[in-house]
N, C-alpha and C positions, 0 to 999 in steps of 0.2 A: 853889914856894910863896913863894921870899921875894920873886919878881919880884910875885906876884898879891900880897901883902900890902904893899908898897911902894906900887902902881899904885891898889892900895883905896884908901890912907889920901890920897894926894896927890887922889885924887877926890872921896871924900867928905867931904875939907877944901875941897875947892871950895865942894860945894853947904851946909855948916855954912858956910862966909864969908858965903856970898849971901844965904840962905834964915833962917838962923838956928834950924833945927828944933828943936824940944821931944822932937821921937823920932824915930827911920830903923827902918825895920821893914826888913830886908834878907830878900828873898822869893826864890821858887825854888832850885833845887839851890844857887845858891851860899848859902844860908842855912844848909847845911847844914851851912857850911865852920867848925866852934868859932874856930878862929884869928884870924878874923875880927872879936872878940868882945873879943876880948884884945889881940893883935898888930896887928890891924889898926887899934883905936882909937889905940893908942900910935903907929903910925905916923902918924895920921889930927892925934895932936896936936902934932907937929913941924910943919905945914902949915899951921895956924889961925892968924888974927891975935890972939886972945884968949889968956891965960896957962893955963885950962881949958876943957875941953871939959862944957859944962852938957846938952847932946843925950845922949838915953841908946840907946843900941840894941838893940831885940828881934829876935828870931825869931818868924815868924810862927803866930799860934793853929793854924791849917786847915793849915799844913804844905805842904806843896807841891802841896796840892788844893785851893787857893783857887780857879782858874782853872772847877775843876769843880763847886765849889758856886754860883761866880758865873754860869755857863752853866746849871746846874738851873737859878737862880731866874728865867734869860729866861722 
């Protein structure tokens, strides 16, 4: 766990450098991971060029049946 929470935060401080997001909706099983949420934001703000982290992170509504609501509405 502390390798995947380390390898979170230094990627998702990537794409917060680049991109700038307003919100990360972190989907599928690894959604499911709480530490994530916590641990891995803290990780995520050792990595950012900003002094905080303004991006908020959810879990997704549909849960890890997005994939099969978005295939119903084909």
């Amino acid at each position: 766990m502390n390798h995947l929470i380390h390898y979170f935060g230094k990627a998702i401080a990537v794409v917060i450098n680049i991109l700038d997001p307003d919100v990360i909706v972190i989907g599928g099983g690894v959604g499911n991971i709480d530490l994530l949420y916590s641990d891995g934001v803290a990780e995520a703000k050792k990595h950012i060029f900003n002094t905080r982290i303004d991006t908020i992170f959810l879990k997704p509504k549909l849960g890890d049946s997005a994939g099969v609501y978005g295939a119903a509405l084909l």
